[in-house]
N, C-alpha and C positions, 0 to 999 in steps of 0.2 A: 510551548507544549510540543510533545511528541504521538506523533500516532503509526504505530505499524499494526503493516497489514501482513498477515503468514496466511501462504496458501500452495499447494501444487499445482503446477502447470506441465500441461501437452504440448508446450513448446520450447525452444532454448532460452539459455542466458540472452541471446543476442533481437531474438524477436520482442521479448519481454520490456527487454532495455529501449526499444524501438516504440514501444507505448507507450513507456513515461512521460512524452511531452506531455501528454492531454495533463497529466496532474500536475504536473510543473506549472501550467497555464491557470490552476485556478486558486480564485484571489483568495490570498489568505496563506497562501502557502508558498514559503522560505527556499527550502529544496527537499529533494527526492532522492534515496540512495536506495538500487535495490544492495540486497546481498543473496546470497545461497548459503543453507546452512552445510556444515563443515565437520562436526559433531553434535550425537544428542539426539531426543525423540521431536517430533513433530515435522511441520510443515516443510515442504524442501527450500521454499525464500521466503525470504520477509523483504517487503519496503518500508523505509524509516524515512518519517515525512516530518520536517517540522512545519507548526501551522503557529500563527498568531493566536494568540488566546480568545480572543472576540471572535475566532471564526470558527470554532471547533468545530459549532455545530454542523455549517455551513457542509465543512467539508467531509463531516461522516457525511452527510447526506449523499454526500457527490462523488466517494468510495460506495457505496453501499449502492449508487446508481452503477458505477464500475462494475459490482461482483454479477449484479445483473447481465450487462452485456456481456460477458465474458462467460458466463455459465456455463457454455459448450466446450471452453477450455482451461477452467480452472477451477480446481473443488479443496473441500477442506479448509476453507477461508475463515478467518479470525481477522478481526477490526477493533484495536483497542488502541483508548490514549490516557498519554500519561504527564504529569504535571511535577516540577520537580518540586521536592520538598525541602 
């Protein structure tokens, strides 16, 4: 499964990237790509997570624990996943 997360941030590309271990560390989850959008309306990046299917849940829990600490520097946040068909 795939889950990204779109959101803005008061920080760079480089501090951003510099946070990703914490998700990279939790179980259930493959890897972590951010990106920056490039064209088009919405959020300025999105992270694209894959996760093992048995842990989805696990890991919205532990994104949505993420948007919490980070509240003070990133708004507009969307947390969705997706399952190929």
């Amino acid at each position: 499964m795939k889950a990204f997360v779109e959101f803005d941030a008061y920080a760079s590309d480089y501090e951003i990237k510099g946070e990703l271990g914490g998700m990279r560390g939790i179980d259930g989850v493959a890897s972590v790509t951010l990106m920056r959008k490039v064209s088009g309306e919405g959020p300025r990046f999105c992270i694209e997570i894959d996760v093992a299917d048995d842990k989805v849940e696990s890991v919205t829990e532990k994104l949505n624990r993420y948007q919490s600490q980070y509240a003070g520097q990133i708004s507009n946040v969307a947390v969705r996943t997706f399952s190929p068909v």
